[in-house]
C-alpha positions in Angstrom: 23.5 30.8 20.0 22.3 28.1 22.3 18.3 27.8 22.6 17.0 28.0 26.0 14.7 25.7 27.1 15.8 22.5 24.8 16.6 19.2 26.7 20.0 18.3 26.6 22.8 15.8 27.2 26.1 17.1 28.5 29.6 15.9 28.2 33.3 17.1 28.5 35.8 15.4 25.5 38.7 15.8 24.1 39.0 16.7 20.1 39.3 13.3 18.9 35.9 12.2 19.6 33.3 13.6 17.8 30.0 14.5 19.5 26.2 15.4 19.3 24.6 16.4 22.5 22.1 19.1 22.3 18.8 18.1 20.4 18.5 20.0 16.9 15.9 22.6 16.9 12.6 21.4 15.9 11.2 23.4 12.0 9.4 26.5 12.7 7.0 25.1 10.3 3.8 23.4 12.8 6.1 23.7 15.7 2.5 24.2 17.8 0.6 21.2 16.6 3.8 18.8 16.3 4.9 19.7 20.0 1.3 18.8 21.1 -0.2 16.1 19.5 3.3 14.4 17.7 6.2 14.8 20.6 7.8 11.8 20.0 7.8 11.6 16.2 11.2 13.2 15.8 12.7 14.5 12.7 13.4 17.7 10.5 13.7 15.9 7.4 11.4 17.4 4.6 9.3 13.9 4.4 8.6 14.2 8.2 7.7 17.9 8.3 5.3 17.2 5.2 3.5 14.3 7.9 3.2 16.4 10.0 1.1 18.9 8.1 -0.7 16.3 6.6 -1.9 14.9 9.7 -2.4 18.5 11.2 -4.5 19.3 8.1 -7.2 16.2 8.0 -6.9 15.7 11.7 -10.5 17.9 11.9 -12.4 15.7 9.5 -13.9 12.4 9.8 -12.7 11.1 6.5 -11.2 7.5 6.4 -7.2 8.2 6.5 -4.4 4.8 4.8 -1.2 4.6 6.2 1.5 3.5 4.4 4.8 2.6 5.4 7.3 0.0 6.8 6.8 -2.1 10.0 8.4 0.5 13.0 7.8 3.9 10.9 5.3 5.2 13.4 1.9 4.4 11.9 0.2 4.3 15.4 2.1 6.8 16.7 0.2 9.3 13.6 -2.8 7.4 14.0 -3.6 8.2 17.6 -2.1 11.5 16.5 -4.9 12.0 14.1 -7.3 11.1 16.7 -6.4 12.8 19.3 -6.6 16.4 17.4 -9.9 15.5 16.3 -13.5 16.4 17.3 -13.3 13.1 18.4 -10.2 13.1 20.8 -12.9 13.2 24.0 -14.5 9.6 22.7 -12.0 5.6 22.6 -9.8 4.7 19.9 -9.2 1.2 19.7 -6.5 -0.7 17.8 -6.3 -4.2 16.8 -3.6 -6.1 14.2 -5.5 -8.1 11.5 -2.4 -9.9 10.7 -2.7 -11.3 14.4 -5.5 -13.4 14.5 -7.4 -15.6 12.6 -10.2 -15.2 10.4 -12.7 -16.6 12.9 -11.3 -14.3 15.8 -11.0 -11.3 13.7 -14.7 -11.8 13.1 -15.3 -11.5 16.1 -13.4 -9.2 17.5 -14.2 -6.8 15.2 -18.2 -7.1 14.9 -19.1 -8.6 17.8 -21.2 -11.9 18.8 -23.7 -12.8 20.6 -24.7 -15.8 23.0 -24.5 -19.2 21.2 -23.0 -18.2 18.0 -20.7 -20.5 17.9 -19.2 -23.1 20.6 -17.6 -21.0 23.4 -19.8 -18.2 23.1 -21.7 -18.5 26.8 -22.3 -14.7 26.6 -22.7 -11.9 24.2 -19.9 -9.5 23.2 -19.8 -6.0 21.7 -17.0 -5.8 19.0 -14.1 -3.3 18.5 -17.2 -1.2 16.1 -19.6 -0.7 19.0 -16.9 -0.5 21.7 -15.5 2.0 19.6 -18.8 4.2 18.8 -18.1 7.8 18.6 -14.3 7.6 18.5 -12.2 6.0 15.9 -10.9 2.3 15.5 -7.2 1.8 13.6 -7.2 -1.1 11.7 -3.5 -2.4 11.5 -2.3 -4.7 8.6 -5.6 -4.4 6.6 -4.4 -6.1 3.8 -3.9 -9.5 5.6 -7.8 -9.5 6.3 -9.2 -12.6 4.4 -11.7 -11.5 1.5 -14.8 -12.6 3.6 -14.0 -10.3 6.5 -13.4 -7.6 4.1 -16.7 -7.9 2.1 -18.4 -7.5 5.8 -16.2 -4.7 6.6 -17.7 -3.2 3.1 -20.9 -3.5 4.7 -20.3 -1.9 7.9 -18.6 1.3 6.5 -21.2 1.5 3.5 -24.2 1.3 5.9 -23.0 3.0 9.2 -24.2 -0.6 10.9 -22.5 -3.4 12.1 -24.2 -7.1 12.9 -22.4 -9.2 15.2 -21.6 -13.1 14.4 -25.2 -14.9 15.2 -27.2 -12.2 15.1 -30.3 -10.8 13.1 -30.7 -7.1 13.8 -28.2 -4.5 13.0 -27.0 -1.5 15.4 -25.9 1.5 14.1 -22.2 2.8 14.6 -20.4 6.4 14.3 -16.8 5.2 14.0 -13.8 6.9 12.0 -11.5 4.4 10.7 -8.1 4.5 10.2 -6.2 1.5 8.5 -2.8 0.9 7.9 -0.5 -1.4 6.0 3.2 -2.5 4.8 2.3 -3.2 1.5 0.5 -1.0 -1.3 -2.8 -1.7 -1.5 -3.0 -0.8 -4.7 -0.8 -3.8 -5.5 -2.5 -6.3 -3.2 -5.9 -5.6 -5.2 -3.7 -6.3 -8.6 -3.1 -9.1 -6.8 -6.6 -10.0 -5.8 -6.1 -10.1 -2.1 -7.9 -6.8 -1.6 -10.9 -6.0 -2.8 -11.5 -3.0 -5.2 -14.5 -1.7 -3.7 -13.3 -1.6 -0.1 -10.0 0.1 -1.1 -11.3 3.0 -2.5 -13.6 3.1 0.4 -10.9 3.1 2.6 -8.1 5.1 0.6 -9.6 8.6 1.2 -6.6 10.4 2.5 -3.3 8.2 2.1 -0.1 9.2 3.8 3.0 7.7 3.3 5.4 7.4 6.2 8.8 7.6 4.9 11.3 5.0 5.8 14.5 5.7 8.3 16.9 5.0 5.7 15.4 7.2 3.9 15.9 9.9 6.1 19.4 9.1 7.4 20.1 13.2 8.8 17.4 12.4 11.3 20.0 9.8 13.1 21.4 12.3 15.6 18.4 13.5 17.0 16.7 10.1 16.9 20.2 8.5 19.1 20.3 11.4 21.7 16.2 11.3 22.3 16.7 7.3 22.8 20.3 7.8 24.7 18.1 10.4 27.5 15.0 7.6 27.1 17.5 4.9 27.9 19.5 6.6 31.1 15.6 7.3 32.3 14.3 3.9 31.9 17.6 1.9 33.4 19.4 4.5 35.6 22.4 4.7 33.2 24.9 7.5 32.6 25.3 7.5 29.2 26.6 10.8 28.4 26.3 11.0 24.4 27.5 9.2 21.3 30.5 10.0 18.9 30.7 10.4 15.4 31.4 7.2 14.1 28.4 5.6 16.1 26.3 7.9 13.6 28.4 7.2 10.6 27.8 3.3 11.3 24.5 3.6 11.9 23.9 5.7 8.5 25.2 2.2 6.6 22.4 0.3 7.9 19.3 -0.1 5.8 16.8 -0.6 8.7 14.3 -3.0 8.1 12.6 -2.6 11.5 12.9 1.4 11.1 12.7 3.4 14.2 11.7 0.8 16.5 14.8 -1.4 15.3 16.9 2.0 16.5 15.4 2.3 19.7 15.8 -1.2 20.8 19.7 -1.0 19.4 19.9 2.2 21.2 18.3 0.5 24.6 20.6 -2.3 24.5 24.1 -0.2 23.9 23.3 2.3 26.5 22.4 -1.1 29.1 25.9 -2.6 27.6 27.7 0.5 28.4 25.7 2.3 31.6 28.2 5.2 31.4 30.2 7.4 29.3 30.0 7.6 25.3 29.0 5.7 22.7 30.6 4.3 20.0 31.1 2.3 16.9 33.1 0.2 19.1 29.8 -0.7 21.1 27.9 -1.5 18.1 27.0 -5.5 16.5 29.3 -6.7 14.2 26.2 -7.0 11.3 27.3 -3.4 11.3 31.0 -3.6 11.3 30.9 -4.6 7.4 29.1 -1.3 6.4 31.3 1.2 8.9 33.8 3.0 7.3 37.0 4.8 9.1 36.8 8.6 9.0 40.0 9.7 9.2 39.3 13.1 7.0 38.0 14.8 10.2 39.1 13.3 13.8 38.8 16.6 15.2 36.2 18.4 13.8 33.2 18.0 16.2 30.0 17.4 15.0 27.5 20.4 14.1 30.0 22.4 16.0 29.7 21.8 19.3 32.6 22.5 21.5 35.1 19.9 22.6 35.4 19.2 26.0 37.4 16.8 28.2 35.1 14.0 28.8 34.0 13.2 32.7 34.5 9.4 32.8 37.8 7.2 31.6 40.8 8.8 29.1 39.9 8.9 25.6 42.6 8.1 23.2 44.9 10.6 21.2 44.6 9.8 17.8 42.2 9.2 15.5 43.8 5.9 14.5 42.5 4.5 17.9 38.9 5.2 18.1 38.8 4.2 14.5 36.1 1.4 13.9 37.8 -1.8 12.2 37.1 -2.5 9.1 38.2 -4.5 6.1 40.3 -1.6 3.8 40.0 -3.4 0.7 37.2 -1.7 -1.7 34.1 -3.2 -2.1 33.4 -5.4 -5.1 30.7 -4.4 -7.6 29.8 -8.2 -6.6 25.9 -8.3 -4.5 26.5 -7.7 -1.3 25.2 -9.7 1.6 22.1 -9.0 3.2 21.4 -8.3 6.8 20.2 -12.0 7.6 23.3 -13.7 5.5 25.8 -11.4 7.7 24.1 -12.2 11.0 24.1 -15.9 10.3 27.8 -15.5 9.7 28.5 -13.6 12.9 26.4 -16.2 15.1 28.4 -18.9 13.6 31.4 -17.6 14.3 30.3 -17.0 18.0 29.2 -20.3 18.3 32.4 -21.6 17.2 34.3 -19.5 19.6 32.3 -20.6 22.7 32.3 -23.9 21.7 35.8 -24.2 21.3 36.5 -21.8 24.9 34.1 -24.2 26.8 36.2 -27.2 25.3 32.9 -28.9 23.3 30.8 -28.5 26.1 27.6 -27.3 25.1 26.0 -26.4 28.7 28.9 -24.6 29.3 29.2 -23.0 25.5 25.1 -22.2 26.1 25.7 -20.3 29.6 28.8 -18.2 28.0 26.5 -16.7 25.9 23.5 -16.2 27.5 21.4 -18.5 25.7 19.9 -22.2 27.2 21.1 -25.4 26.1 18.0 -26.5 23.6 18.5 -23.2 21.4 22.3 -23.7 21.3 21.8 -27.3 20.1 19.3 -26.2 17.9 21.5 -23.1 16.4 24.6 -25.8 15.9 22.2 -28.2 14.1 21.1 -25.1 11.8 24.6 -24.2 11.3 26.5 -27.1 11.3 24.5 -30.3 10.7 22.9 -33.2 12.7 26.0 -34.6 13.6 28.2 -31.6 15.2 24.8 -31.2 17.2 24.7 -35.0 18.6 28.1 -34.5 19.6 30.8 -33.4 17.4 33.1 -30.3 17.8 32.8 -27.3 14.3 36.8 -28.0 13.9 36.6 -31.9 13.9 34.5 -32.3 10.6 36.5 -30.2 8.8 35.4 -26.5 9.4 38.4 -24.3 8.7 40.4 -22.3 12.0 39.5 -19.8 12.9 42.9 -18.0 13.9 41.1 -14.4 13.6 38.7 -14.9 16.8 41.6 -14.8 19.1 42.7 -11.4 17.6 39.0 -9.9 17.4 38.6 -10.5 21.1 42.3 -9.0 22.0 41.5 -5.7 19.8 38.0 -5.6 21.2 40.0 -5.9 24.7 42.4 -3.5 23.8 39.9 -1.1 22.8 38.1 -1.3 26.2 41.4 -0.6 28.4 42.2 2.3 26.0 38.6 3.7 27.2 39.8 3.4 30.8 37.0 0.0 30.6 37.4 -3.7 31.0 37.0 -6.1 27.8 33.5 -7.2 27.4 32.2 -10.1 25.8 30.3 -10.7 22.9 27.3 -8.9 22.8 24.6 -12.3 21.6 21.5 -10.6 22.2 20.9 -9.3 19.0 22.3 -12.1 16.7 20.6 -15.8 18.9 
């Protein structure tokens, strides 16, 4: 039965296409504290749903709270979370990045200074502590803080008093920190880049924010909340997303997490501006990892109903919205990383344009969006000095590269079957 109330995307398709386009409904579990204080941190996977609680259960005391988890998982997002259902929601909370600045700066920053303290300083300045005083202050990437800064920081949470650079009296803070970090600190104090004393000072309630890969049946909601984000933000159309879109993004590993989805997300839905996604519309780093699913071309997604879509024909078969990839098996042989694949696809784009522009580079640099100085500078990372001073890829004995004709056609191909003109190389993501 269809839940009133939930935000939805609808579209009319045919059976081949496989879509999601109604939001899954949220666990009953929290549902009152998550909709309030953690809207956007989207998910049903048991590793969320246990956040969740955890951040609805020491929200209400002032205890120091560690995050832990990759860069994009949402650490401010449960940070200002924490705050805001806390007896403290009514007072600031202040961020700052400690991998951002230098030691000097972050001394400052943090505890203040006052006039004449150092060269520059023509007038006093309250830190992050006092500005902060009867809120909370999140301390991002505390493990980059140099071991000086950290003994101070000691200080200030050990005492309740913070002493700005220069001075000689102390004031007295109320501030609830919350710190978090990419790495475990229990390894960067193994390591001696963290100090012992100040970690278990600080690691009074850790949570550990899981990691999208980890998480991979929390790709469909994640895609239609940034698909209706998207058509708000840039006045698209975008209508939904098809199966395979999901099934290529569920091959990815994600180093950037959720962020690293939205910002894909953003940029297909700008690419496309109306009618469906699909693993058509997505880089090529991800063509390598998408597998055809022929076993179920009709079967829609969670059930939904197929409908005719309301923009361009869809094909008939499953054979043609198929994503390409290479049918051989893979090797037990490593597998190339994310940054080896993407070095190959922007070298084969630079080859193409290059060789479409007939060796000139201003005109090579405008087909693809980029200026001049970073093409040179991309041809003299991927090719040497002396394609870059002058020299075509296919004059110092690169091999042809007969398949870049074909890629384009298909790609062509695959646009006029959609009702759609061929479009060119998405570059954004790759230069």
């Amino acid at each position: 039965m269809r839940r009133r109330g939930r935000p939805r995307i609808g579209l009319r398709l045919r059976p081949s296409f496989q879509l999601f386009a109604q939001e899954p409904p949220m666990s009953t579990g929290h549902n009152s504290f998550r909709a309030r204080y953690l809207p956007d941190y989207l998910g049903s996977d048991p590793t969320i749903l246990d956040v969740v609680q955890q951040v609805e259960q020491i929200a209400g005391f002032a205890c120091s709270v560690t995050l832990l988890g990759e860069s994009g998982t949402g650490k401010e997002l449960i940070a200002r979370a924490i705050h805001d259902a806390s007896p403290r929601a009514s007072g600031p909370m202040l961020a700052i990045n400690c991998a951002a600045l230098s030691e000097s700066v972050v001394e400052s920053e943090l505890f203040g200074h006052v006039r004449g303290a150092f060269t520059g300083a023509d007038r006093a300045r309250p830190g992050l502590f006092a500005a902060a005083n009867g809120g909370t202050l999140f301390l991002d990437e505390i493990a980059e803080l140099a071991l000086p800064i950290q003994s101070k920081l000691l200080r200030v949470l050990q005492e309740g008093e913070v002493r700005p650079v220069g001075a000689t009296r102390a004031t007295k803070i109320d501030v609830r920190i919350i710190t978090a970090s990419h790495v475990l600190l229990a390894s960067a104090v193994e390591d001696g880049r963290f100090r012992e004393d100040l970690f278990y000072r600080l690691n009074v309630f850790p949570i550990e924010l899981p990691a999208l890969r980890d998480r991979p049946g929390d790709l469909e909601e994640l895609v239609t909340h940034f698909v209706k984000r998207s058509n708000e933000q840039f006045g698209c159309q975008v209508v939904g997303a098809t199966h395979d879109l999901i099934d290529g993004l569920a091959g990815h590993d994600w180093p950037g997490n959720v962020r690293e989805l939205e910002n894909l997300i953003s940029r297909l839905v700008v690419m496309r501006r109306a009618g469906m996604l699909s693993a058509a519309d997505l880089p090529q780093e991800f063509g390598s990892r998408r597998k055809p699913n022929l076993a179920r071309p009709s079967q829609p997604h969670r059930s939904l109903p197929a409908r005719e879509p309301v923009t361009a024909p869809v094909p008939t078969s499953a054979a043609e919205v198929a994503p390409l990839a290479d049918p051989a098996p893979e090797t037990p042989s490593r597998r190339p990383d994310l940054h080896e694949q993407v070095a190959v696809f922007e070298r084969t784009l630079i080859e193409d344009a290059l060789r479409d522009a007939g060796g000139n580079k201003s005109e090579a640099a405008r087909r693809l969006g980029v200026r001049r100085t970073t093409l040179v500078a991309k041809i003299k990372k991927h090719f040497g000095d002396e394609i870059a001073s002058g020299e075509e890829p296919e004059n110092v004995g690169l091999a042809p590269q007969p398949a870049a004709p074909d890629r384009r056609m298909r790609r062509g191909e695959r646009g006029r079957q959609c009702g759609e003109t061929a479009r060119p190389p998405q570059m954004m993501g790759a230069l």
